[in-house]
C-alpha positions as CSV (number, residue, x, y, z in Angstrom):
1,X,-130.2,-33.6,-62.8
2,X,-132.2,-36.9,-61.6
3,X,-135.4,-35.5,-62.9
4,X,-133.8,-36.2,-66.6
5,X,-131.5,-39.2,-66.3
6,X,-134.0,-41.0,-63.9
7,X,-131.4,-41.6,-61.3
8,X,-132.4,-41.2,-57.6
9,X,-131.3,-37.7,-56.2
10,X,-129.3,-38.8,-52.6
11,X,-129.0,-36.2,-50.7
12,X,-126.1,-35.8,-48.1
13,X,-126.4,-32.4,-45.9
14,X,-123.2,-31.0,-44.9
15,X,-123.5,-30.6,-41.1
16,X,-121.0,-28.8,-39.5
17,X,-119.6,-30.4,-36.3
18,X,-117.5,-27.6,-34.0
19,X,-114.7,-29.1,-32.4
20,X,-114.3,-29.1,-29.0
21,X,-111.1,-27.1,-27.6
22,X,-109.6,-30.4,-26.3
23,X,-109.9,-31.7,-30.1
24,X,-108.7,-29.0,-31.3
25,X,-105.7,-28.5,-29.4
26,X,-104.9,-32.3,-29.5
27,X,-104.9,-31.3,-33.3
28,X,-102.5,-28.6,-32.9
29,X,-100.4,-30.4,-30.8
30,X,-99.8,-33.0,-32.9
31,X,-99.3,-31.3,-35.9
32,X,-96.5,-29.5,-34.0
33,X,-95.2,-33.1,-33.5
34,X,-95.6,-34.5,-36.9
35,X,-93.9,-31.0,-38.5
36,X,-90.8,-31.3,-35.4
37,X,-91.9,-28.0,-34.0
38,X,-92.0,-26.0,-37.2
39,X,-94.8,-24.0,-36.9
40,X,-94.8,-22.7,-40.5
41,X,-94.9,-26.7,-42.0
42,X,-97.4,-27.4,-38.7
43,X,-99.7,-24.5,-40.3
44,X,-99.5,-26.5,-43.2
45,X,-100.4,-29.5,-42.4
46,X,-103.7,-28.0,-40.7
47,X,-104.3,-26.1,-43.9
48,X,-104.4,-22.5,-41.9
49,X,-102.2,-19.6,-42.5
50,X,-99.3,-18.7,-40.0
51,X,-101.2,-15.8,-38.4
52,X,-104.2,-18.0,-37.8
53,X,-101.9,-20.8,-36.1
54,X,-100.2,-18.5,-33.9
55,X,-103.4,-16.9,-32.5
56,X,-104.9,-20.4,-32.2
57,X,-101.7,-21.3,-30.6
58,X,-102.5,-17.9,-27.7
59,X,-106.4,-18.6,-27.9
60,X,-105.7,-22.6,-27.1
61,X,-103.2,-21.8,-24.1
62,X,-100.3,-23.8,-25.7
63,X,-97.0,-22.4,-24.9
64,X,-94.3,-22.8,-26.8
65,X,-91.5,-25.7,-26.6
């Protein structure tokens, strides 16, 4: 802790930013892009599980191609 080593304590809060739908589904879309239209290896890329990128894909009104 600073208090014993004498460093200076800087503190960084972690502020959570919402993305907008438009961000968000410019993320999906291009994940789609980047995995060739495999959804499973888009998934991945996003770091999401296949049942949360298919609802995303339903909730975010992107059809598929």
């Amino acid at each position: 802790p600073p208090e014993i080593t004498g460093a200076t304590a800087v503190s960084s809060p972690s502020v959570f930013i919402p993305l907008s739908t438009r961000d968000e589904k410019t993320r999906f879309l291009t994940a789609l892009s980047e995995a060739n239209g495999n959804r499973t290896e888009a998934a991945k890329r996003l770091g999401i599980s296949r049942a949360t990128f298919y609802r995303r894909l339903v909730e975010l009104d992107i059809q598929p191609s």
